[in-house]
C-alpha positions in Angstrom: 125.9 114.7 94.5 126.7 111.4 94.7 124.6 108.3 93.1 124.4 105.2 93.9 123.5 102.5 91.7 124.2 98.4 90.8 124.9 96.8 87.5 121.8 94.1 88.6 119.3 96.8 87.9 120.2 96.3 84.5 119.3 92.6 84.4 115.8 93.3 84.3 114.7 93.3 80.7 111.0 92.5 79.7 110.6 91.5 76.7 106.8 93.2 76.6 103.6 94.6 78.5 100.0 95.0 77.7 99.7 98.8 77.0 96.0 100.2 75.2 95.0 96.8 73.7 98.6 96.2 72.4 101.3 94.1 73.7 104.0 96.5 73.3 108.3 96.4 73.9 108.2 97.3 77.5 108.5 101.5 78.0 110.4 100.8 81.4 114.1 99.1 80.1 117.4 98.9 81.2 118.2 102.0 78.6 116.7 104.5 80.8 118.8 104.0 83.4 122.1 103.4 81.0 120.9 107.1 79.3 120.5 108.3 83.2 124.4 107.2 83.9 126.2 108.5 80.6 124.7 112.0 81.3 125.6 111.9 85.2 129.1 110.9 84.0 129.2 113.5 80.9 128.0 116.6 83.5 131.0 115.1 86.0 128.0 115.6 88.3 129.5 113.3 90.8 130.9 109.7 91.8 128.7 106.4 91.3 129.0 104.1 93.3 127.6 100.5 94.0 125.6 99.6 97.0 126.3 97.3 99.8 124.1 94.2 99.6 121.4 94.1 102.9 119.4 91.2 103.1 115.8 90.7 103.5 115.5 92.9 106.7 115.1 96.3 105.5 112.6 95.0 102.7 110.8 93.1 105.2 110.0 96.1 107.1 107.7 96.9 104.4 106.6 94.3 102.5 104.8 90.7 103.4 107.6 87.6 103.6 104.9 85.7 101.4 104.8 88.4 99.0 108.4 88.6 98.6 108.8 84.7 98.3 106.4 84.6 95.8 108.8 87.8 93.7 112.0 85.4 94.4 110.2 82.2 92.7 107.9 83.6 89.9 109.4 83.0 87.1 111.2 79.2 87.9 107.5 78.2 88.2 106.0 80.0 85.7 109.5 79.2 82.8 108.6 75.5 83.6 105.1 75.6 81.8 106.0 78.6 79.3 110.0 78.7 78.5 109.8 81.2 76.3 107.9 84.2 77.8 107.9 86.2 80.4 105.6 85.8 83.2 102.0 88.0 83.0 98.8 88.3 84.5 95.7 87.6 83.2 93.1 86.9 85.6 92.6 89.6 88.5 90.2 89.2 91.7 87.2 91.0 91.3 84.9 92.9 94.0 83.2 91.1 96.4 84.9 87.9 95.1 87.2 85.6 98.2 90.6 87.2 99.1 92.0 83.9 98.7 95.7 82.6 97.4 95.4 80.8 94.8 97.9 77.7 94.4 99.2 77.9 90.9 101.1 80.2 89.1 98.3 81.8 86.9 96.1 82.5 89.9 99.6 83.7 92.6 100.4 86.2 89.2 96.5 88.0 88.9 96.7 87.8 93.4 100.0 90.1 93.5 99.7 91.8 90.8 97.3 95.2 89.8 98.2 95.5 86.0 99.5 93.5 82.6 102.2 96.0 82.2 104.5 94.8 84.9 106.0 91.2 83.4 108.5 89.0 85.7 111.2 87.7 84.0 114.5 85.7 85.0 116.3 88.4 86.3 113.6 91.0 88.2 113.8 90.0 91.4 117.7 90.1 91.6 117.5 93.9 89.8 114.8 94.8 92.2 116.6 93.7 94.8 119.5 95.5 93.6 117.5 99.0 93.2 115.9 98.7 96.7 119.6 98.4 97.9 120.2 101.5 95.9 118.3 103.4 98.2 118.9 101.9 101.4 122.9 103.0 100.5 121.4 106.3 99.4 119.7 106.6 102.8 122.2 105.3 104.8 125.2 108.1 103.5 122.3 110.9 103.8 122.0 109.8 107.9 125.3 109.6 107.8 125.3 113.3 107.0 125.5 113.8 103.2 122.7 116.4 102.4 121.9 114.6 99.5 122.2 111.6 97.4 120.6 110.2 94.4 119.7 106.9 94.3 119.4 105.7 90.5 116.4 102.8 91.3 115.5 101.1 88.4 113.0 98.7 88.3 111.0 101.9 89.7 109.1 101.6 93.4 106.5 103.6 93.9 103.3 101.7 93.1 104.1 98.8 94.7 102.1 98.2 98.2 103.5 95.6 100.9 101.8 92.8 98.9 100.9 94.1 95.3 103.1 95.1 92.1 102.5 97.1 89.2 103.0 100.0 87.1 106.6 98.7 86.7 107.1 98.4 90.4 107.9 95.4 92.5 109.7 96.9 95.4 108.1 100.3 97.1 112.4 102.0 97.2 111.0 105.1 98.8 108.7 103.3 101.7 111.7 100.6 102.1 114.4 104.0 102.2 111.7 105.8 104.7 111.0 102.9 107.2 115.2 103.0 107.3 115.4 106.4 108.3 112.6 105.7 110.7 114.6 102.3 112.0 117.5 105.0 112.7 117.5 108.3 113.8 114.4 110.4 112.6 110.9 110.7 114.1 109.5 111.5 111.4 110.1 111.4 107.6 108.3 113.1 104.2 107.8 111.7 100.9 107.3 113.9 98.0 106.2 112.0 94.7 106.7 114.4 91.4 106.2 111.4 89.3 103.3 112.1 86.4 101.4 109.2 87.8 100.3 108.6 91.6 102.5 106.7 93.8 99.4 104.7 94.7 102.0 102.3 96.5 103.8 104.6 99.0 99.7 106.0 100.2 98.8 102.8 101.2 101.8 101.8 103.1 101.6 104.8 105.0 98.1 106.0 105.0 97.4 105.0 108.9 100.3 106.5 109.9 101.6 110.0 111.1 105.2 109.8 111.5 105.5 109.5 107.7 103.7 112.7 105.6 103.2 111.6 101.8 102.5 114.2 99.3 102.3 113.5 95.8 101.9 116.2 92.7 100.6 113.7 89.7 98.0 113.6 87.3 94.1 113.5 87.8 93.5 109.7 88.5 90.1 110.2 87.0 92.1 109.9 83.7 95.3 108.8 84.4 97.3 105.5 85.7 96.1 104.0 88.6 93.1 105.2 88.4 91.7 104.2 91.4 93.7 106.1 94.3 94.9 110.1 94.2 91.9 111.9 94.4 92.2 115.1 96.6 89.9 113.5 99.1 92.1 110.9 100.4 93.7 112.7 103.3 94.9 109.3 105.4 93.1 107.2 107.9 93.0 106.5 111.4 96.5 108.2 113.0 97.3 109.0 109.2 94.1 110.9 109.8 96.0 114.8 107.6 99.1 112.9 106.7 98.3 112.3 103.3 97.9 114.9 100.7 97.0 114.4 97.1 97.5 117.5 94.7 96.2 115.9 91.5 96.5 118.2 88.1 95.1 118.2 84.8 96.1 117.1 81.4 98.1 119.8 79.8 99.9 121.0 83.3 102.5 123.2 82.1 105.2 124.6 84.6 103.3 127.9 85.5 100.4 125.2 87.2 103.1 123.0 88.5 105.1 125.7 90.1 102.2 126.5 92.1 101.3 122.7 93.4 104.6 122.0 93.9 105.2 125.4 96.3 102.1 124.2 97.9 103.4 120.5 98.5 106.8 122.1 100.0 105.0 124.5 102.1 103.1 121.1 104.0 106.4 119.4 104.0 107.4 122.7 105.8 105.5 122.6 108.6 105.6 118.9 109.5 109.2 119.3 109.6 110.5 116.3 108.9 114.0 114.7 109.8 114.5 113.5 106.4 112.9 114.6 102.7 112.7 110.9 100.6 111.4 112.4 96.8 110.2 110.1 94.5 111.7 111.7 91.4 109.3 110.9 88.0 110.7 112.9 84.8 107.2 111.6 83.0 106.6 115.1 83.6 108.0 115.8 80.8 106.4 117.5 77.6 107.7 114.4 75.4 106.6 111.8 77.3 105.1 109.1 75.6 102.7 107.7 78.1 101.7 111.2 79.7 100.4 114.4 79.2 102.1 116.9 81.4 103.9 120.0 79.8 107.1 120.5 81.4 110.3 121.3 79.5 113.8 120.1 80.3 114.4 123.4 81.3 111.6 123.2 84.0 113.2 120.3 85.7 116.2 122.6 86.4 113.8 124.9 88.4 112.1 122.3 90.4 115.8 121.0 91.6 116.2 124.4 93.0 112.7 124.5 94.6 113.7 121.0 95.8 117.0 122.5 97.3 115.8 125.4 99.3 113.8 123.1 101.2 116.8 122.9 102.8 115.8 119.4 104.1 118.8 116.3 103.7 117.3 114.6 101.0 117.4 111.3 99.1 116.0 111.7 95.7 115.0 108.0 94.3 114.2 107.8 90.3 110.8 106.5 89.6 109.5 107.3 86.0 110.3 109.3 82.8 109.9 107.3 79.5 111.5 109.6 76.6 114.3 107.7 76.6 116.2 110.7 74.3 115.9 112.8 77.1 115.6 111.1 80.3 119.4 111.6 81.2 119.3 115.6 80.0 115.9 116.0 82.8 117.2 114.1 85.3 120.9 116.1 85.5 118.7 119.1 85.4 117.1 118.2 88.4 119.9 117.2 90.6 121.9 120.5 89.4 119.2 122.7 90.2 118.8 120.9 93.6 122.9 121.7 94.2 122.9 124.9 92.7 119.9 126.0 95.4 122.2 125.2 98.2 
């Protein structure tokens, strides 16, 4: 399978985020991806390649120009006040206060942002830049007929709505990759999220509409990241009206419960029958995760690639999370060998 990835997703560092009352070294870093690359390279599991660069348009389609100005400028205006830190939050709006811009730095950072664990730094927007061209290459050799590629994103994408970042995310890779199959020759596209946490992002972009079906197998958002969007209720609105399906599981999900959800996810998937499969591919599924509680061994993540593959969809699978560094590569290649292996 081929993977695409740029050496500017690496340029993203942060030095630290806001994690359970501590500031903490940041759990998303450039070593997840480099870990993610050895292993593709010692499994010869296929060429890496760069992406083309693409402008503005394709991330435009999903996200406000104001929103993606304010990403681009961030950190100049915030490094001229505090030159030795990166950029966080600290102030967010609060119910039934004014949705209103604020004009300085401090109040623009709380407006765009949901979380403290998420900083801006020199380098983020040209990395997420980078990652959301990733996937647009990805896409683009998947339409072009590959039946799959893996697009290596990092910074991550999937909680990141048209005006909003967080949870590591400042660019929504699998909405931006979606709307491009859309802007080309599908009618209709499905996203499957197997990250551990919600991909609260991709709902809301879609969630009014019906010629994109998102399903997403996470963790109960009653105790889990982002708390505030996943429930099993949330089904879409308006023409999304059934195109959104949330199969939220407990702490302690171990492959035997997952199995089931995830045959249950592919069985919706199924019968919408999409053009085009976009998975948002989370290894924080894993049993030694350090920021989740799912129970899923390396192992596993070979079975769910073959489930993945006899879906017999072309698919683009996109990396979103998976935070035990000293496996992350190991999972992944699991993953993407099980999906081959299943052809």
């Amino acid at each position: 399978m081929l993977t695409v990835f740029s050496n500017d997703q690496l340029l993203h560092e942060g030095k630290s985020e806001f994690h359970r009352g501590q500031l903490l070294p940041c759990f998303e870093s450039p070593k997840r991806a480099e870990l993610i690359l050895a292993e593709l390279q010692a499994n010869k599991s296929g060429d890496i390649i760069a992406p083309d660069r693409f402008g503005l348009e394709p991330v435009l389609r999903i996200h406000d120009a104001a929103y993606v100005e304010f990403l681009q400028t961030a950190f100049d205006r915030w490094h001229t006040i505090h030159p030795d830190c990166d950029a966080l939050p600290h102030t967010w709006n609060m119910r039934g206060a004014r949705d209103i811009l604020p004009n300085n730095i401090y109040g623009q950072l709380g407006y765009y942002s949901c979380d403290a664990s998420t900083p801006i730094m020199a380098h983020t927007w040209q990395a997420a830049k980078a990652s959301a061209d990733a996937a647009i290459m990805a896409q683009r050799l998947v339409m072009q007929g590959h039946r799959s590629a893996f697009a290596l994103t990092r910074p991550p994408g999937h909680h990141a709505t048209s005006n909003v970042y967080g949870g590591y995310c400042y660019l929504n890779n699998a909405a931006i990759a979606a709307q491009a199959f859309l802007d080309g020759d599908a009618k209709q596209v499905a996203i499957l999220d197997i990250d551990y946490h919600h991909g609260n992002g991709t709902q809301i972009i879609f969630e009014d509409r019906n010629d994109v079906l998102v399903v997403s197998i996470h963790a109960n958002p009653a105790e889990a990241y982002p708390y505030f969007l996943g429930y099993a209720d949330e089904t879409g609105t308006g023409a999304g009206k059934g195109y959104n399906l949330n199969l939220p599981l407990p702490d302690g999900t171990d492959w035997n419960s997952y199995q089931g959800a995830l045959e249950t996810a592919l069985a919706a998937i199924s019968r919408f029958t999409p053009d085009y499969l976009v998975v948002s591919l989370g290894v924080d599924t894993y049993a030694g995760d350090p920021i989740s509680s799912f129970k899923l061994s390396s192992n596993d993540f070979s079975k769910l690639g073959h489930h993945l593959g006899k879906a017999d969809f072309p698919t683009l699978i996109l990396m979103e999370g998976g935070y035990a560094v000293d496996n992350i590569g190991c999972n992944v290649v699991k993953v993407l060998t099980g999906f081959e292996d299943a052809i």
